[in-house]
C-alpha distance (Angstrom), angle and dihedral (degrees) to the residues before:
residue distance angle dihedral
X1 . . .
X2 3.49 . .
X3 3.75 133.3 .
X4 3.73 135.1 171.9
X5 4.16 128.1 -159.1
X6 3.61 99.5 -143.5
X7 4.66 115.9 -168.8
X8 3.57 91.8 34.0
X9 3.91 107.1 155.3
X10 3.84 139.4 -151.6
X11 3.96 123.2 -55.8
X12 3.73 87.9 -132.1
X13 4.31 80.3 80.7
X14 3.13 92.9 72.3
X15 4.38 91.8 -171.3
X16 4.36 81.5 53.7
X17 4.11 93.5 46.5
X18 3.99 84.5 51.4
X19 3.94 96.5 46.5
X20 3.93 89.1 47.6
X21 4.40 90.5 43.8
X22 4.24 76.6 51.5
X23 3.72 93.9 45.2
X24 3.67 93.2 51.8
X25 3.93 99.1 46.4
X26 3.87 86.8 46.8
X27 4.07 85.7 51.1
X28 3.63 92.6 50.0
X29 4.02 98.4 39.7
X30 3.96 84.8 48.3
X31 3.69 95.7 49.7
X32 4.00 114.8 21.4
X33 3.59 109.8 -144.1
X34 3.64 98.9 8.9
X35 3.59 112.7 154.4
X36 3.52 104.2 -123.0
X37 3.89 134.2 -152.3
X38 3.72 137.3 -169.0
X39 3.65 127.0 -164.9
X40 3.87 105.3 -168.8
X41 3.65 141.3 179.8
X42 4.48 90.0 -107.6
X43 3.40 115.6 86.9
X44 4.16 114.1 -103.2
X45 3.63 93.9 -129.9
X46 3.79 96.7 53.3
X47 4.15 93.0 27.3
X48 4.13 102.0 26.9
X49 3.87 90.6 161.2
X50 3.59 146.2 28.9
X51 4.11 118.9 -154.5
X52 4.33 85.4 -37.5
X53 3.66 97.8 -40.4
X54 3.46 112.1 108.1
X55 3.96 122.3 -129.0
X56 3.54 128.4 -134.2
X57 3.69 111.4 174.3
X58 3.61 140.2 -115.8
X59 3.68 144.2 -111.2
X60 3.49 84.5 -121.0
X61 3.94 98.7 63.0
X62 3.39 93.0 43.5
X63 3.97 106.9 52.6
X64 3.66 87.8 42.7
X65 3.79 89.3 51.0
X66 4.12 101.1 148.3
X67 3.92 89.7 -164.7
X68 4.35 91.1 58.0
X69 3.73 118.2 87.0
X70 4.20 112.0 -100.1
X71 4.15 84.5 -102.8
X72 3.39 95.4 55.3
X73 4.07 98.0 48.8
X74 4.11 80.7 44.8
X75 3.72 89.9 61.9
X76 3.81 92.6 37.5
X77 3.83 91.4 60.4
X78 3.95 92.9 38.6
X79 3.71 94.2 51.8
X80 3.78 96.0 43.1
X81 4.18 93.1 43.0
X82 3.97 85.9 51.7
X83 3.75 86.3 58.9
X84 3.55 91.5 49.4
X85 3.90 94.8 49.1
X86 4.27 80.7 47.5
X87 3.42 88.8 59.5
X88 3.80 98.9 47.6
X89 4.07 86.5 72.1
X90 3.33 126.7 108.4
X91 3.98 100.5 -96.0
X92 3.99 90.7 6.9
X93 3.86 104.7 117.7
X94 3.87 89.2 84.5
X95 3.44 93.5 36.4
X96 4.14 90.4 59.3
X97 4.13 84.3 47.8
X98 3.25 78.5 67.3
X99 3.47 116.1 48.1
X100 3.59 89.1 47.3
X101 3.39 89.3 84.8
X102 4.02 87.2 79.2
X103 3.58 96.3 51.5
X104 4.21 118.9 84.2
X105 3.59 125.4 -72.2
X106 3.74 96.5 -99.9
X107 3.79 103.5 47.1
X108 4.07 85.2 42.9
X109 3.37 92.7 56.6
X110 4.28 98.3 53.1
X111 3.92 87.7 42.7
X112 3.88 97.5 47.2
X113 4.21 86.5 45.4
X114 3.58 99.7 50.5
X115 4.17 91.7 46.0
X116 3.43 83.2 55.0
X117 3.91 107.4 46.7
X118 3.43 132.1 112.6
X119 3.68 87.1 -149.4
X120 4.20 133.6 7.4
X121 4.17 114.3 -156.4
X122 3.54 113.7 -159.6
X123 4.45 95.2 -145.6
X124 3.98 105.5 -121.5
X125 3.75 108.9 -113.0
X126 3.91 135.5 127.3
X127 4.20 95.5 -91.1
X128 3.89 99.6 107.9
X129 3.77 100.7 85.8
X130 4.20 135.4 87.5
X131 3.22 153.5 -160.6
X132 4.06 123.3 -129.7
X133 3.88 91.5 -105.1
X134 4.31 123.2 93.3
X135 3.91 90.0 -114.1
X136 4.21 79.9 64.7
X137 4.10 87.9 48.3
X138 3.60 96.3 47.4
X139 3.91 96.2 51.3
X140 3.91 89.6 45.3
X141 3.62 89.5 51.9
X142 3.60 100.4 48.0
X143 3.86 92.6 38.4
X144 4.26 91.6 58.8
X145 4.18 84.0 33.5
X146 3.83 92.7 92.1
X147 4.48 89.9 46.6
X148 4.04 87.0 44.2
X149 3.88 96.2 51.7
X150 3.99 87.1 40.9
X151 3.41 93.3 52.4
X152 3.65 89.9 49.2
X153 3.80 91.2 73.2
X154 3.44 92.5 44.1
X155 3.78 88.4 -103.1
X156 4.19 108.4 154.7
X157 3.91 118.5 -113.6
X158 3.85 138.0 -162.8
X159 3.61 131.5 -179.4
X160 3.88 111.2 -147.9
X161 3.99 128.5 -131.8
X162 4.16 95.6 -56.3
X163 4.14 125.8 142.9
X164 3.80 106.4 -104.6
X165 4.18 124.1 -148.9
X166 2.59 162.1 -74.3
X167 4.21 100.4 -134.3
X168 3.61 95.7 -176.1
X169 4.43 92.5 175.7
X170 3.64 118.6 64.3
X171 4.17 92.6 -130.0
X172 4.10 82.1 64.7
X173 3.80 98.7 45.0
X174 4.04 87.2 46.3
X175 4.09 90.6 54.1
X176 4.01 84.2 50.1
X177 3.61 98.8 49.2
X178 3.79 87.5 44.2
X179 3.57 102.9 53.3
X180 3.70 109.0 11.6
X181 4.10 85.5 48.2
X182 3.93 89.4 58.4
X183 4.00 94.7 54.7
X184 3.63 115.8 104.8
X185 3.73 87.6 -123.0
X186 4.08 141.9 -19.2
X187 3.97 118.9 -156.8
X188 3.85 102.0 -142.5
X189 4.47 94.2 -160.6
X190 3.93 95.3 -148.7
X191 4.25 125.0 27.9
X192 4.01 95.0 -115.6
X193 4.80 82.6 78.7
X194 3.19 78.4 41.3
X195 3.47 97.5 61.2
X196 4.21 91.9 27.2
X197 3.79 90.2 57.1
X198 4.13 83.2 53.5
X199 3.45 90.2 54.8
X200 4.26 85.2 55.3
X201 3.81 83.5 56.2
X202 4.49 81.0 -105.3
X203 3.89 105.0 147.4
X204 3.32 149.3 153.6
X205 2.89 138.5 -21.1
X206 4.15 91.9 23.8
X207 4.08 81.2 49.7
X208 4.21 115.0 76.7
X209 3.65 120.4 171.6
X210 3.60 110.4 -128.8
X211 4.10 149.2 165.1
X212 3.61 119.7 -100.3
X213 3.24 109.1 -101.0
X214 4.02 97.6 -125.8
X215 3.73 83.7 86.5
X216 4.03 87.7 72.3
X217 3.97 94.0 54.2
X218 3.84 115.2 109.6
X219 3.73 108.4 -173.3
X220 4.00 109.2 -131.7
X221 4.14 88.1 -152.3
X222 3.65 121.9 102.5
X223 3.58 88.5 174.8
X224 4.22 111.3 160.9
X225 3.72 102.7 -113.8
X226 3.38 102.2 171.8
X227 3.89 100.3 45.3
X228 4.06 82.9 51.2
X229 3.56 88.6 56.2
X230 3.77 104.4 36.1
X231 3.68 93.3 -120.6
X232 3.90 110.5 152.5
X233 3.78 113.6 -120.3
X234 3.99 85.9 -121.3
X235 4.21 95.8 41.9
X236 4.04 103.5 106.1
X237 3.76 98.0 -118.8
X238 3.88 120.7 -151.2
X239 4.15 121.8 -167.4
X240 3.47 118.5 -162.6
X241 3.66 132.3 -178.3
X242 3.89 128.3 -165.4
X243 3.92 136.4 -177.6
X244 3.41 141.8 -168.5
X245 3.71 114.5 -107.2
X246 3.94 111.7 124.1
X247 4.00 126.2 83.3
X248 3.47 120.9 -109.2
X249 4.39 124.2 -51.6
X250 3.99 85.9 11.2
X251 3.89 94.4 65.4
X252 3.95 91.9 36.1
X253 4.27 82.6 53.1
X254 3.91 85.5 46.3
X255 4.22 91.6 52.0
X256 3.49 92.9 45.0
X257 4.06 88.0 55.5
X258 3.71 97.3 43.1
X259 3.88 79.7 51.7
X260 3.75 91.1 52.9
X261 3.65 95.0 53.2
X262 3.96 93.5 48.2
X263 4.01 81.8 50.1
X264 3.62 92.9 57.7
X265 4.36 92.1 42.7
X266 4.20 88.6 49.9
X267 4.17 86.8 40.4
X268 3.53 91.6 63.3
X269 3.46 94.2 41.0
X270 3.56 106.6 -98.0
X271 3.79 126.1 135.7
X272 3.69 119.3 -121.0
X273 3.94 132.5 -165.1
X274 3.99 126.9 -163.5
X275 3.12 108.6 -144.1
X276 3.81 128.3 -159.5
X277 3.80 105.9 -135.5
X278 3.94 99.5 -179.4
X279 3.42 120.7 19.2
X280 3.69 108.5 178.1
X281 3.74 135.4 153.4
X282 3.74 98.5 -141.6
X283 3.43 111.0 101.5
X284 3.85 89.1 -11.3
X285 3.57 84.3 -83.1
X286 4.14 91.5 171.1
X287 3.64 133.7 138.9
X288 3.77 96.5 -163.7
X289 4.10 93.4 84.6
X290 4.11 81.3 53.3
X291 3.22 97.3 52.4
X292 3.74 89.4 40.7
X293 3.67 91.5 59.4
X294 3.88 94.0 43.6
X295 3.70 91.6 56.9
X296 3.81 89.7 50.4
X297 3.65 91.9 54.3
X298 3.71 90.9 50.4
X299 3.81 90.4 52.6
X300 4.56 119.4 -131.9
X301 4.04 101.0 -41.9
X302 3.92 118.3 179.1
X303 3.81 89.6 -147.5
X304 4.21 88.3 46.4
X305 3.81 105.2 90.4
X306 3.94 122.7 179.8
X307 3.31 128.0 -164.5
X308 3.86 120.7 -143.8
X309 4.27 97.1 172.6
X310 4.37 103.7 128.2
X311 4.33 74.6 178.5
X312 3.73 92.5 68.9
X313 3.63 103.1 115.4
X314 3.76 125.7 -152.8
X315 3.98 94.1 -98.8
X316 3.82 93.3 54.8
X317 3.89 90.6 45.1
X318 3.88 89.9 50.5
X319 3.68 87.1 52.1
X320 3.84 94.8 46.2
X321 3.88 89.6 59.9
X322 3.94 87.1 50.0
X323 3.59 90.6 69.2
X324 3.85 101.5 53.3
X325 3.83 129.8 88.7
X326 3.86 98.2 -146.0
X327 4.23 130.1 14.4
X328 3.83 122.1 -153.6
X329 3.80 95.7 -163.5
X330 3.95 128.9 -168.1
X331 3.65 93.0 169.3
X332 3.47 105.4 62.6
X333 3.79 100.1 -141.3
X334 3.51 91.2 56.7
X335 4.13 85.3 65.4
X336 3.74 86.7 49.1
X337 3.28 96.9 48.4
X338 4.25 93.3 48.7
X339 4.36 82.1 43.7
X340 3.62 89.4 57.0
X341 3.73 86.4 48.7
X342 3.20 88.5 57.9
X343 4.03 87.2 -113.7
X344 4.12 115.2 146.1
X345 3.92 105.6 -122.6
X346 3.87 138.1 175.7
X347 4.33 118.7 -157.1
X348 3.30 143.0 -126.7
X349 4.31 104.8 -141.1
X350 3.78 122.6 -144.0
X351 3.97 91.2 135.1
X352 3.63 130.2 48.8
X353 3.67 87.3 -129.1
X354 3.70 93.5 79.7
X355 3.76 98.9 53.1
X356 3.55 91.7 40.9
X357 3.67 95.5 60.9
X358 3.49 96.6 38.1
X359 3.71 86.6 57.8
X360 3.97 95.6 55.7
X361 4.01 86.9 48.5
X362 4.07 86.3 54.3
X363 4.25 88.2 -119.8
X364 3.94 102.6 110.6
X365 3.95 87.4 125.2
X366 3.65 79.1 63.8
X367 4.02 90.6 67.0
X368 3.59 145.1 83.6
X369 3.63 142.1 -166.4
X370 4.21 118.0 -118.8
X371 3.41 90.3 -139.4
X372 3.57 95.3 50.6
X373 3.33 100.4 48.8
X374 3.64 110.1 108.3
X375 3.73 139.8 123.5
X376 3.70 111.5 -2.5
X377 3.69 103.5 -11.2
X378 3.50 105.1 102.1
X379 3.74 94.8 40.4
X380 3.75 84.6 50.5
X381 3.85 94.8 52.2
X382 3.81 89.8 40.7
X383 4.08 94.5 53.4
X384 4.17 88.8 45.2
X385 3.95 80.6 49.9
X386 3.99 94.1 54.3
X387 3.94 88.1 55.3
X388 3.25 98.9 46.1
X389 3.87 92.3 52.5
X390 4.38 93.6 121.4
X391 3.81 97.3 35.8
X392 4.00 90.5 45.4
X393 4.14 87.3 42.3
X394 4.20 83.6 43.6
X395 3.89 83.2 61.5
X396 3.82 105.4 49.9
X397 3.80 89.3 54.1
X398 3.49 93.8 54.8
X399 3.87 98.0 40.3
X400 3.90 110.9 32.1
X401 3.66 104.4 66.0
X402 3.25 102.2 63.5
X403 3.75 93.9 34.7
X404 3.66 91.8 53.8
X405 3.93 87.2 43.6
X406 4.37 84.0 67.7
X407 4.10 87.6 49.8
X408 4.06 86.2 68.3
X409 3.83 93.8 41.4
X410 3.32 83.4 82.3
X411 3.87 91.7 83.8
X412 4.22 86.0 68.0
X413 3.59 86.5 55.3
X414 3.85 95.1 53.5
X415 4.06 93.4 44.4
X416 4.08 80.6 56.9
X417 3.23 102.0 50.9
X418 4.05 99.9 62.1
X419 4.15 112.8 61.6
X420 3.58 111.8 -126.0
């Protein structure tokens, strides 16, 4: 048998690396022996595996290639959105099998898997959503290209537990309904995709509600975080992760109060450490320059540790939020990675994901908006979070196992999808 996990990201998201390590066990404990294929957004030659499975690329990666000339990505996305159209005749899935064979090496190889699968898994994530430019059409198409050219051939498809929306132009909302509506299912992880994929005219029973699947990871590090840092095994030790999102004066006001609540942490003498959730080159999409201007706002602090390590891998940075007491989290699977942990956290939102999630846990007090979060307000929410350390822990242990429990049901839904 042979399945491929199609919109897998880069490792340097450390909350995408864990959904596609998840993605791949579930694969394997669904279908034993499978041989199993992952066509990522890294390049193969630089990245040619991920955890044993090898990776061949994607169409994806390599029209969007930031290091080819604006031509060349034009003719990328022209020849590879020809084959699509190809494939939309009557009788033209096998004739776009074939005329992959003229396109490059990398794109070739994603096509040619996917037309041959037993199976194609679309990785959970957050990437199904747009804006109402073309930029926001042309990564919806060539995300749900790999699931329309499967389909095709008859070739079942799933899309994992991912966030879904919004599709505010019609031309977006059509692609959805046309290719996300032919899957045998799609796990929407909070009820707002749910209702977004409705809006697409995507329903039951192709829709499932599900749990993202980052509350399956188990890290395999036991790395010593605190010895690394120096941070006494009795110092109360805060993480905190930031991003940029916002334009302009609003994400400069949202710095200064994410440096306002680490103030009030080091203040009281806590320990804090930024912590660089993503740290990927595409589209400078980095929180080490954040974090590098939140620590300069806060001013040098012995207890203020910042962590400047791209190599961190997702296991290690699951571990690191093991070892604190409390997480203020921007990037959302840097909360679920500290609630799996067991760790009490409160969140930054820039996604409905996070609020979403928070609400089926019962912790949206726990959660505030990006754009709201000036001033005080996060230093607020973060001292209301450091009293309410036992009642918040109380919660977890009465709410996470069986919530984590649905994040491995997702094994059922894979044996389902293939026909024996």
């Amino acid at each position: 048998m042979k399945v491929v996990i199609v919109d897998a990201f880069d490792r340097g998201n450390r909350g995408d690396a864990a959904l596609l390590s998840v993605a791949v066990q579930q694969v394997q404990e669904a279908f034993p022996g499978a041989h199993v294929l992952v066509a990522a957004f890294e390049d193969p030659a630089k990245w040619p595996e991920f955890e044993g499975v090898r990776n061949i690329g994607s169409v994806r990666r390599y029209v969007g290639e930031e290091t080819a000339g604006r031509a060349a990505r034009v003719a990328r996305k022209a020849a590879v959105l020809g084959l699509g159209a190809v494939a939309a005749l009557p009788g033209g899935g096998r004739l776009a099998s074939g005329l992959a064979a003229l396109l490059p090496q990398e794109m070739r190889n994603e096509i040619r898997a996917v037309m041959s699968a037993d199976l194609v898994l679309s990785v959970g994530g957050g990437h199904l959503n747009a804006r109402p430019d073309l930029p926001s059409d042309l990564n919806i198409a060539f995300l749900l290209l790999p699931l329309w050219l499967a389909q095709r051939v008859g070739v079942p498809t799933v899309l994992g537990p991912q966030s879904f929306g919004p599709f505010p132009r019609r031309r977006q909302r059509w692609m959805v309904r046309r290719v996300v509506g032919r899957a045998v299912v799609a796990v929407a992880r909070e009820d707002i995709s749910v209702a977004r994929l409705a809006e697409a005219g995507v329903t039951e029973p192709t829709v499932r509600r599900g749990v993202d699947s980052a509350f399956a990871f188990h890290s395999r590090s036991r790395r010593p975080w605190r010895r690394e840092l120096g941070v006494p095994g009795d110092a109360r030790l805060v993480l905190v992760t930031a991003r940029r999102h916002l334009a302009g004066r609003q994400q400069e006001a949202y710095e200064e109060a994410m440096a306002g609540a680490v103030r009030r942490v080091l203040n009281d003498g806590g320990h804090v450490v930024l912590v660089p959730q993503v740290t990927c080159a595409f589209q400078d999409d980095d929180d080490r320059p954040v974090n590098a201007r939140i620590a300069a706002r806060v001013g040098p602090h012995p207890a203020l540790h910042v962590l400047d390590d791209a190599g961190i891998d997702h296991h290690d940075v699951h571990a690191l939020y093991g070892t604190a007491d409390f997480i203020l989290g921007t990037r959302f699977h840097s909360v679920i990675f500290g609630l799996t942990s067991g760790v009490p956290c409160a969140a930054v939102e820039y996604d409905h994901k996070t609020r979403g999630i928070m609400a089926d846990l019962g912790l949206q007090e726990w959660v505030v908006r990006m754009s709201d979060a000036q001033g005080a307000v996060v230093a607020d929410l973060l001292d209301r979070l450091l009293l309410s350390g036992d009642d918040y822990s109380k919660r977890l242990r009465a709410v996470l196992p069986a919530y984590t429990a649905q994040a491995g049901d997702f094994v059922s839904v894979l044996r389902a999808a293939v026909p024996r």
